[in-house]
C-alpha positions in Angstrom: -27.4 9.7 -0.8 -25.3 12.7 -2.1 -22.1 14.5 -0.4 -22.5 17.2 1.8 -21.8 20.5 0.4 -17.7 21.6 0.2 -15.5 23.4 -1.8 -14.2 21.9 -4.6 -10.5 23.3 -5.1 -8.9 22.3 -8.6 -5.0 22.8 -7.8 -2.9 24.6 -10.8 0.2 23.5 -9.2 1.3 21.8 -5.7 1.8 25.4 -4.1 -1.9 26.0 -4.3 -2.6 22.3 -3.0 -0.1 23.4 -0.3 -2.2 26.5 0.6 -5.8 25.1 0.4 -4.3 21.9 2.9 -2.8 25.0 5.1 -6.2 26.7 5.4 -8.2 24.1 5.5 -6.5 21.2 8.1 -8.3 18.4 8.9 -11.4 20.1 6.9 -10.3 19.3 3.9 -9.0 15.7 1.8 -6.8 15.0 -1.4 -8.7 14.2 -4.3 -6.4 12.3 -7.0 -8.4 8.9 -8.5 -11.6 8.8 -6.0 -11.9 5.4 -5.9 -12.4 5.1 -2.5 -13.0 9.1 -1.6 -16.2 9.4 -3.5 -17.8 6.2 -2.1 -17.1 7.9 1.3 -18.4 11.5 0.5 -21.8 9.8 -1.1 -22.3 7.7 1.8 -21.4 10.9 4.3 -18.8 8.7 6.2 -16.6 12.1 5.6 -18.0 15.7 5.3 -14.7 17.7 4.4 -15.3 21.4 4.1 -12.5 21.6 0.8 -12.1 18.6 -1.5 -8.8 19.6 -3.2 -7.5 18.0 -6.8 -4.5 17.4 -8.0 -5.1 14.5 -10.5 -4.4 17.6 -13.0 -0.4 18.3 -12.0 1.6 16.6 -14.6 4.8 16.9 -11.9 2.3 14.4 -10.2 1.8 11.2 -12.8 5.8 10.4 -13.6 7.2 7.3 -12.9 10.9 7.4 -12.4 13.6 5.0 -11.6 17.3 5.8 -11.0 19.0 2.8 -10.6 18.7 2.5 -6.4 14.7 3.1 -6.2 11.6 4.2 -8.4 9.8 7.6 -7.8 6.0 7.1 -8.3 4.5 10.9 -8.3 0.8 10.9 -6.3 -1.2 11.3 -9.6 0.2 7.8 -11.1 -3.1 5.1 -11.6 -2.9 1.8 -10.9 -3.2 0.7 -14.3 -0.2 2.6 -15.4 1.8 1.5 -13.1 0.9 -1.7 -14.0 1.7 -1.4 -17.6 5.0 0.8 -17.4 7.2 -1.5 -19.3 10.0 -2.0 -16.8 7.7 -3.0 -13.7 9.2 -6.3 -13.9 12.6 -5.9 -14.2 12.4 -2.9 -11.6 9.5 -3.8 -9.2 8.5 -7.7 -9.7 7.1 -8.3 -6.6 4.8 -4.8 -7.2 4.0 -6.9 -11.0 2.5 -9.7 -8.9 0.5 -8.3 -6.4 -1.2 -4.9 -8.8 -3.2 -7.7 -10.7 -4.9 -8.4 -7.1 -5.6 -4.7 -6.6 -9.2 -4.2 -7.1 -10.8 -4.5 -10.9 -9.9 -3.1 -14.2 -12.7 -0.7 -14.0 -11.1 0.7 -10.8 -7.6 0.4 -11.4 -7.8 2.3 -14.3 -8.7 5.6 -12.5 -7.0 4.5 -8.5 -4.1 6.0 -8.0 -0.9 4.0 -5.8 -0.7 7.0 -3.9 -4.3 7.3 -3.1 -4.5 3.4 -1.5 -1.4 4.2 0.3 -3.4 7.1 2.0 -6.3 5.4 2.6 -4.0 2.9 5.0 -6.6 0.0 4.7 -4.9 -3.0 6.1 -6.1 -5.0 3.9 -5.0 -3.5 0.9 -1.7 -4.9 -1.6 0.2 -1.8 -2.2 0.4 -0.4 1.4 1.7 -4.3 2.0 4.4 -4.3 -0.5 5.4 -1.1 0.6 6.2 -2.3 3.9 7.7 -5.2 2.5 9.9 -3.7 0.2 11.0 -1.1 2.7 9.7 2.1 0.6 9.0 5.0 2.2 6.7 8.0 1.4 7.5 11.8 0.4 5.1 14.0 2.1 5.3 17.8 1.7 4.0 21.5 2.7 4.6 24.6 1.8 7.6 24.8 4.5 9.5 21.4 3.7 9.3 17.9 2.7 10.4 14.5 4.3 10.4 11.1 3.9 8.6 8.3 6.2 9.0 4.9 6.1 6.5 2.7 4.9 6.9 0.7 8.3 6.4 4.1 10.6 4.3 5.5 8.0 1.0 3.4 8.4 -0.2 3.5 12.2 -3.2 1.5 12.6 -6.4 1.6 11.3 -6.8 3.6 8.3 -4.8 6.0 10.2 -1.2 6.9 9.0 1.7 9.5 10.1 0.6 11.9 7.7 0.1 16.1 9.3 -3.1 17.4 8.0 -1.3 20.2 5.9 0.9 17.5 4.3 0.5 15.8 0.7 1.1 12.9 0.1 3.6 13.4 -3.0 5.5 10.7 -4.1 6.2 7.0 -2.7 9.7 5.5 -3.1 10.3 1.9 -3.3 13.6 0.6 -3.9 14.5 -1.5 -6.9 15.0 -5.3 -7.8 18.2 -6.8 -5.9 19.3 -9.3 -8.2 20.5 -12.0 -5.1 16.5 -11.7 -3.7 13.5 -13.4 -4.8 10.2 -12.0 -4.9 6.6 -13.5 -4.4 3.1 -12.3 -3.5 -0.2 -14.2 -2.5 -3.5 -13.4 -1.4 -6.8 -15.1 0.1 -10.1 -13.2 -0.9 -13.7 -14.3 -1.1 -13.9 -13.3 -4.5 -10.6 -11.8 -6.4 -11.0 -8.5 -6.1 -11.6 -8.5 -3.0 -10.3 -7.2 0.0 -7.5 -9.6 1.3 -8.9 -12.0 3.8 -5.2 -13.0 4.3 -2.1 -11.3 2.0 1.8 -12.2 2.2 4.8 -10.5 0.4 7.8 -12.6 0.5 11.1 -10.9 -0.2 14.1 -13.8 0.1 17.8 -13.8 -0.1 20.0 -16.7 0.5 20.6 -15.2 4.0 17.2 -14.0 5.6 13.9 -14.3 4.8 10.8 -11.2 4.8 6.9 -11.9 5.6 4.8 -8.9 5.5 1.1 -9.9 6.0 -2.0 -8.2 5.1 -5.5 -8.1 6.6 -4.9 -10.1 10.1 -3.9 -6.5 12.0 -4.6 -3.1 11.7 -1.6 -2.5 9.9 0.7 -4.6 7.5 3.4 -6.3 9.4 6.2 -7.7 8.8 8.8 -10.4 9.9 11.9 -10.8 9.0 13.9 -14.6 9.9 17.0 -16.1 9.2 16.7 -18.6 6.5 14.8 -21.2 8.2 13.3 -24.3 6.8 11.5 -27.5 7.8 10.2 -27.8 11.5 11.9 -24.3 12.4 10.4 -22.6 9.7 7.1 -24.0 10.7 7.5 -23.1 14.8 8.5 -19.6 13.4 5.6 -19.0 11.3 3.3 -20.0 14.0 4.8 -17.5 16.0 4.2 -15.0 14.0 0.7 -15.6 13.2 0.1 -15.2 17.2 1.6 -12.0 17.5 -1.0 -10.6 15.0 -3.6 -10.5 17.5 -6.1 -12.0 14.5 -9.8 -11.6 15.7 -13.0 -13.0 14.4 -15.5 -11.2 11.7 -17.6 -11.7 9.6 -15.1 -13.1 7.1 -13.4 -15.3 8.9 -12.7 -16.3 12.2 -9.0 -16.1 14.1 -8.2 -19.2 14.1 -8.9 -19.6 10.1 -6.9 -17.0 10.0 -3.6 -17.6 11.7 -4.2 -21.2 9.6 -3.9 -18.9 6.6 -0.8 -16.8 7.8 0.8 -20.1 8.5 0.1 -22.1 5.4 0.2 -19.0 2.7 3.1 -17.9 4.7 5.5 -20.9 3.4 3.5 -21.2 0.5 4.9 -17.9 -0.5 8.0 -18.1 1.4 8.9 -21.3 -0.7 7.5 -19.7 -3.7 10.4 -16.7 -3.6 13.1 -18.8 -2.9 12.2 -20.7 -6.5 12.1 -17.3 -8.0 16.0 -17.1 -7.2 16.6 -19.6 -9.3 
């Protein structure tokens, strides 16, 4: 099947993005990697009236770290995020999970940006997004503010985004050198959309779960530091309140198994990365 006919809008700078989102509204959608957009025009699942690109905007594909948070502009791929050569020391738990993020072939042309749009709730970067507490810089031709990750994604695919706004920039803050960091995931085949995802984020204090592919959003948890039996009993808590439901994947209850066993498996797994 091909797309349905639109206008195809190559944008020489962000005002003209700005304009062509104005005039166009809901009509028309972002065009930065096309990973997931193209499928979706080919198949007719979307019929936007404007497709508008701004993979060209070199203000777009910087990567930028200050000390307090990184910058990562909307035209940034997967794969160079992945290979900028202070991920690590700036964004470990980002280092573990972009490895599960798709394949090579499409890491190599998806932008961070453009799965953060797409809001699937199974998907690794909108996770450790939440996780990490980064926020996303959305802009039009009147203004720009920031969201956070948390309030950002709404449900379903569905995010706080205006129809006139780009998606910009995302902000995630930087390494705390007390915190440990860890990342898991549960697929059929890696690859894979997340059957089950957690992001761990530890101190010596508290402890973070976000989990991935249970609701229709990632959510997160945040406990004292608990171990043993009271870890346990917590865990299981959570895994209720995600309201799993069966598919064709997996059932509920294999699920909430997962949130509660990958959960302290990754739990356990950043408090040894503090070491």
């Amino acid at each position: 099947m091909k797309p349905a006919r639109f206008d195809y809008i190559r944008a020489a700078d962000i005002a003209e993005a700005h304009a062509a989102l104005a005039d166009y509204g809901k009509d028309a959608r972002v065009i930065a990697g096309g990973q997931t957009l193209l499928p979706m025009l080919s198949m007719r699942l979307v019929r936007p009236k404007a497709v508008v690109d701004i993979m060209h905007l070199p203000e777009l594909r910087e990567i930028a770290a200050n000390g307090r948070e990184v910058r990562i502009g909307a035209s940034v791929r997967q794969a160079e995020l992945l290979a900028w050569p202070t991920l690590d020391e700036n964004l470990p738990l980002l280092k573990k999970a972009l490895p599960w993020v798709g394949h090579a072939q499409t890491r190599s042309r998806g932008t961070v940006c453009g799965s953060v749009a797409h809001a699937d709730p199974s998907a690794e970067i909108p996770l450790t997004l939440v996780a990490l507490d980064g926020a996303i810089e959305l802009s039009t031709r009147r203004g720009r503010r920031r969201v956070p990750a948390n309030d950002f994604f709404v449900g379903m695919m569905s995010t706080d985004r205006a129809d006139n706004e780009l998606i910009e920039a995302v902000f995630i803050p930087t390494k705390k050198s007390d915190h440990g960091y860890a990342f898991q995931e549960f697929g059929r085949r890696h690859g894979d959309f997340a059957i089950v995802a957690c992001a761990a984020v530890v101190s010596d204090k508290a402890t973070r779960l976000a989990v991935g592919g249970v609701a229709d959003r990632p959510t997160l948890r945040d406990f004292p530091a608990l171990d043993g039996s009271a870890l346990d009993e917590a865990l299981d808590a959570f895994a209720w309140t995600l309201n799993a439901r069966d598919d064709l994947h997996a059932t509920a209850r294999y699920r909430r198994e997962l949130v509660r066993r990958m959960g302290r498996a990754t739990i356990e797994e950043a408090r040894r990365c503090r070491a």
